[in-house]
C-alpha positions in Angstrom: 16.0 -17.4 3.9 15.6 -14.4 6.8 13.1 -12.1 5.8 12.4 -8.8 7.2 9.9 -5.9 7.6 10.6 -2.6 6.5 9.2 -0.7 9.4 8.0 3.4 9.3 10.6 4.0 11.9 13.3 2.1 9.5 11.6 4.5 6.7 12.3 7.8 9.1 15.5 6.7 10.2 16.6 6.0 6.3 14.5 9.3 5.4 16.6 11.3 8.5 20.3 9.6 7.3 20.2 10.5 3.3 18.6 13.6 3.0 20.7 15.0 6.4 17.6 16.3 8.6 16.7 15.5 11.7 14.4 12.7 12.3 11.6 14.7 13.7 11.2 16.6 10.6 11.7 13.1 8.7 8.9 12.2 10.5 6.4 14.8 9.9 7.3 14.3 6.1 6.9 10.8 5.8 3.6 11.2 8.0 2.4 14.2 5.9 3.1 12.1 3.1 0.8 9.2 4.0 -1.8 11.2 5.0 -1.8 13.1 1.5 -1.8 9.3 0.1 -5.1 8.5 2.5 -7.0 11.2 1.9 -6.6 10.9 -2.4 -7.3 7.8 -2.2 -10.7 8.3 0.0 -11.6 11.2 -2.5 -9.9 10.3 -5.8 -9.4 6.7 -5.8 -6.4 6.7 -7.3 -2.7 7.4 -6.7 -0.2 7.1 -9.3 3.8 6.6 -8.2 6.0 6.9 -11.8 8.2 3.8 -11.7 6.2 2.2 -8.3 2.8 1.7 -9.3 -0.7 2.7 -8.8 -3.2 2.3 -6.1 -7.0 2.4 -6.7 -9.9 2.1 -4.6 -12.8 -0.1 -6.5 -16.2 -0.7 -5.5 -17.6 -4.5 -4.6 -20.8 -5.5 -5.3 -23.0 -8.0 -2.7 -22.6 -10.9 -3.8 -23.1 -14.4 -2.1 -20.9 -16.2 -0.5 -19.9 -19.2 1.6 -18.9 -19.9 4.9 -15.7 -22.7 4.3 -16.0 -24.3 7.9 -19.6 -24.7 7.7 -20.5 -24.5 3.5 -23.4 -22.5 4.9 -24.4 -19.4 2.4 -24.1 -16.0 3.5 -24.2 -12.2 1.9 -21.2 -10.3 1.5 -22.2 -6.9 1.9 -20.9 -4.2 -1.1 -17.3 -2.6 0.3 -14.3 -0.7 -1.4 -11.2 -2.4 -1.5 -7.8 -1.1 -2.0 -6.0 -2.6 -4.8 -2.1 -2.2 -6.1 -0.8 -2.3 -9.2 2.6 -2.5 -9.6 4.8 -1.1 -12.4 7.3 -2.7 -14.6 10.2 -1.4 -13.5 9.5 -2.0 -9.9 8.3 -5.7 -11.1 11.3 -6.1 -12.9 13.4 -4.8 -10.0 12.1 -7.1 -7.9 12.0 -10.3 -10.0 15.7 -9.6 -10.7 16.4 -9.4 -7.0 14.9 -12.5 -6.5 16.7 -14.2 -9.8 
């Protein structure tokens, strides 16, 4: 099995090709667009995508932890994490791709 990366230029270039504009201005969209996706997610902490899924920033506590080469202890320090949640149409989607 050949696997592949979608790329942000493969994204423009897609972006440019079905809608008909040139790639420059497919580019600002898609980059306006992640931006508007960074900064909700630093002030909101959650996006919703209807039929994509959601992503949510949540909050870690400290906790202890363990080194696995060594077994030595050692605090975790609190952090937020960016989490995805998929929906069920895109999970279905996919699972019938892969079927």
């Amino acid at each position: 099995m050949t696997t592949t990366t979608l790329t942000r230029a493969d994204i423009i270039d897609t972006l440019a090709r079905e809608v008909d504009i040139p790639r420059h201005q497919a580019t600002a969209f898609l980059e306006a667009t992640l931006e508007t996706m960074i900064v909700s997610l630093m002030e909101h902490d959650l996006i919703k995508l209807s039929s994509f899924g959601s992503f949510n920033v949540r909050q870690k506590t400290k906790r202890v932890g363990r080194n696995p080469k060594t077994g030595k202890e050692a605090v975790i320090t609190p952090r937020r994490v960016l989490s995805f949640k998929p929906s069920q149409y895109l999970r279905e989607k996919v699972q019938r791709r892969k079927g």
